[in-house]
C-alpha angles and dihedrals in degrees: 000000000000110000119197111266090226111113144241119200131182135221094232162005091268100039090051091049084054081055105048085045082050091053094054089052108049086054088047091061096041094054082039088061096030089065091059091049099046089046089049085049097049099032107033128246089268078073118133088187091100097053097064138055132336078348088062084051089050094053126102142175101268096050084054090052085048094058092040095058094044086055095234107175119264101022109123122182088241081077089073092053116087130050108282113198092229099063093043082056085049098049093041095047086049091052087060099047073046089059091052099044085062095057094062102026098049092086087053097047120341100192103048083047101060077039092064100038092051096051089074091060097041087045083055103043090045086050096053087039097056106013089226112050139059110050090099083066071080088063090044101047087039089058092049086052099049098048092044087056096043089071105032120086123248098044104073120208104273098075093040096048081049089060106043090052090042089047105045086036091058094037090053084055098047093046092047096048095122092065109063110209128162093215081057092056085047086059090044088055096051092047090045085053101056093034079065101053088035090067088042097049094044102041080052081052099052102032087058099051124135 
């Protein structure tokens, strides 16, 4: 994957060994969303693999949404509802990119960048609060992120331009669940797509820092 030349530095030692952390993460996820995708693509969306075992691990909401909207039998909307291990790993892991992010971005804002490294951990207190919502506190955070970045030097556009489409693509499917439209689960799938490149753009970025 070919990541922009421009550059990301950090102030200091410590704040260079959080992004490198960041960075890890930020792969971590990407690779944690990629596996999903790739089973629904060989398998078919009709798939039980990622209901058992280490596939059940693997699973996520969106990938549920995904489902719901496509209309595959047997999907319910009650399956969104509880506290599934994968998408606390997810929200954890993007509260730690979020921490690097910080590092570089609060120069360039310092407040919408605390915004976007604490959604992660509202999105995952209201989620274990309520067992439903809370995880598009990601998209959110995912969209903060994106726009901060789009102005600030050293991340290019590419990976920027990736966030904010994966973030409002997969907002508009999680805020249209009820409807159950299979354009809508096109649109899931785009986002899903670039959500995952943008993790992966952006854990390469900061991994690589000066």
């Amino acid at each position: 994957m070919m990541v922009s030349r421009v550059s990301v530095s950090f102030e200091s030692t410590a704040a260079r060994l959080f992004g490198r952390i960041a960075g890890i993460a930020g792969m971590v996820c990407s690779l944690l969303l990629f596996v999903p995708l790739v089973a629904v693509v060989v398998r078919g969306v009709n798939s039980s693999i990622l209901n058992r075992g280490l596939g059940g691990f693997l699973n996520n909401w969106l990938v549920t949404l995904f489902k719901l909207h496509f209309g595959v039998d047997g999907i319910t909307n009650g399956m969104l509802r509880g506290v599934a291990l994968t998408d606390v790993v997810i929200l954890l892991l993007t509260t730690a990119v979020g921490v690097g992010l910080w590092f570089v971005l609060k120069s360039t804002t310092m407040a919408w960048s605390i915004v976007g490294m604490v959604l992660p951990v509202l999105g995952l207190i209201l989620l274990i609060a309520t067992r439903l919502a809370g995880r598009s506190a990601l998209m959110a955070a995912v969209l903060v992120f994106s726009l901060i970045t789009l102005w600030s030097p050293g991340f290019g556009r590419m990976a920027p331009l990736i966030g904010i489409i994966a973030a409002v693509l997969l907002l508009v499917g999680d805020f249209t669940e009820p409807l159950h439209s299979k354009v809508i689960a096109l649109l899931l799938v785009l986002g899903y797509a670039f959500l995952i490149a943008w993790y992966m753009l952006l854990g390469i970025k900061l991994f690589q820092a000066k």
